[in-house]
C-alpha positions in Angstrom: -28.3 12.2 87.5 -28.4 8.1 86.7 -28.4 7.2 83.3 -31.7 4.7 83.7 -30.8 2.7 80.1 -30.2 -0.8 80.3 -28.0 -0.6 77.0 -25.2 1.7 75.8 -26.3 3.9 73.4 -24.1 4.3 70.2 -24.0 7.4 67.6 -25.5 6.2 64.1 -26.6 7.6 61.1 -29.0 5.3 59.3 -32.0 5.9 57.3 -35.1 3.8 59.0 -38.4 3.6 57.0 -41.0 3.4 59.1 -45.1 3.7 59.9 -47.6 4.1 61.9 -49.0 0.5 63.1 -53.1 0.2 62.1 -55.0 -2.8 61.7 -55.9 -2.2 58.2 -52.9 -3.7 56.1 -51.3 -0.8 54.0 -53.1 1.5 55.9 -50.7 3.8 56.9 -47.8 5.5 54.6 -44.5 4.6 54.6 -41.6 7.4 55.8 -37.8 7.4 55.6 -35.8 9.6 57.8 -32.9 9.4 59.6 -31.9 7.9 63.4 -29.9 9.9 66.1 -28.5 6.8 67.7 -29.4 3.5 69.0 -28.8 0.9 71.1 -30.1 -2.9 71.2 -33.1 -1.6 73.4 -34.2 1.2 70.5 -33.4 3.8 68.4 -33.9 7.9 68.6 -35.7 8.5 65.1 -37.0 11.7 64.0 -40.7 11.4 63.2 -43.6 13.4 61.9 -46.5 15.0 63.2 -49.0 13.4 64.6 -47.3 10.2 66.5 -47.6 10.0 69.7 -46.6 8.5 73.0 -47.5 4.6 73.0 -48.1 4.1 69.6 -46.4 1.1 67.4 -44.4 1.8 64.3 -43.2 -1.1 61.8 -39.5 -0.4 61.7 -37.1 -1.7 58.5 -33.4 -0.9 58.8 -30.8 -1.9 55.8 -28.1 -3.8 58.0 -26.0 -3.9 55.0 -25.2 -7.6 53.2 -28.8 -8.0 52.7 -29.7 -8.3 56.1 -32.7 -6.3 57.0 -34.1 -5.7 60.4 -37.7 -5.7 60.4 -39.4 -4.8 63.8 -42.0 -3.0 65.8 -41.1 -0.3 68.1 -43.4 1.2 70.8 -42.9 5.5 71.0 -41.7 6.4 74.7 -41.1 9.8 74.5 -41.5 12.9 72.0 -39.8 15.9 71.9 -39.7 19.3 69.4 -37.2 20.8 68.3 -36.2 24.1 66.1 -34.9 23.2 62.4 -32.8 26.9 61.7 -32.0 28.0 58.5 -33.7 29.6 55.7 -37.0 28.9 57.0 -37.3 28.1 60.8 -39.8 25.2 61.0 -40.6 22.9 64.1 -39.3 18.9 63.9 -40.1 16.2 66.1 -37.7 13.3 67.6 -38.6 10.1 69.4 -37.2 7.0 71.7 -38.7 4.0 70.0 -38.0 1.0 72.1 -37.8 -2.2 69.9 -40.7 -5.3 70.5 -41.0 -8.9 70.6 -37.2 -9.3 69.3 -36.6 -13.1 68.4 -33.0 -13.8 69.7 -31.6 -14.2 66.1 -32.6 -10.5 65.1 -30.8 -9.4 68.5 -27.6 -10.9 67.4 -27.8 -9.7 64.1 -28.3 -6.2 65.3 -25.7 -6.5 68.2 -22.9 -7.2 65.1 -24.6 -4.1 63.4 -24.5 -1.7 66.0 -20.8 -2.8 66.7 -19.8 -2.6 63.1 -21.5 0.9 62.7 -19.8 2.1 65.7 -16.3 1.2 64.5 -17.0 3.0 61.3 -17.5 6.2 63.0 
């Protein structure tokens, strides 16, 4: 099978707030949750219920040293999976692919990713 990414992938546990894109400002709430891995193209986030293939998410990630990625991410793909335990519920996780990244937030990130990769 070829691996059809343009960018290695990397193993990292960060929180990433995020929401929904609409055009009413504060129209959408605000979640936390955690991402799977990432690369410089995007990041495997678990989501909620509800957000779909194609839609735009504000993304805001705490790089650490008060540097803050904030971003927009289109969804390309959704899958479900089973969350065992006491209670077996359904979650959801998703490839975000970032947007319109200015080439100062790409270096920032690139040091990021690096740096969170050495830490593992």
């Amino acid at each position: 099978m070829d691996d059809k990414r343009k960018y290695p992938r990397f193993n990292w546990s960060v929180i990433v707030l995020w929401k929904k894109c609409f055009d009413v400002p504060g129209g959408a709430a605000l979640y936390a949750g955690p991402a799977r891995d990432a690369s410089m193209g995007g990041v495997r986030l678990i989501l909620r219920e509800g957000i779909k293939v194609g839609d735009i998410l504000e993304l805001s990630i705490d790089m650490g040293g008060g540097k803050i990625f904030q971003g927009r991410g289109q969804v390309r793909w959704i899958e479900k999976f089973k969350i065992t335990g006491g209670k077996e519920e359904i979650g959801y996780e998703g490839g975000v692919e970032f947007l319109d990244m200015d080439e100062t937030t790409r270096q920032e990130l690139a040091r990021f990713l690096m740096q969170s990769r050495k830490e593992t």
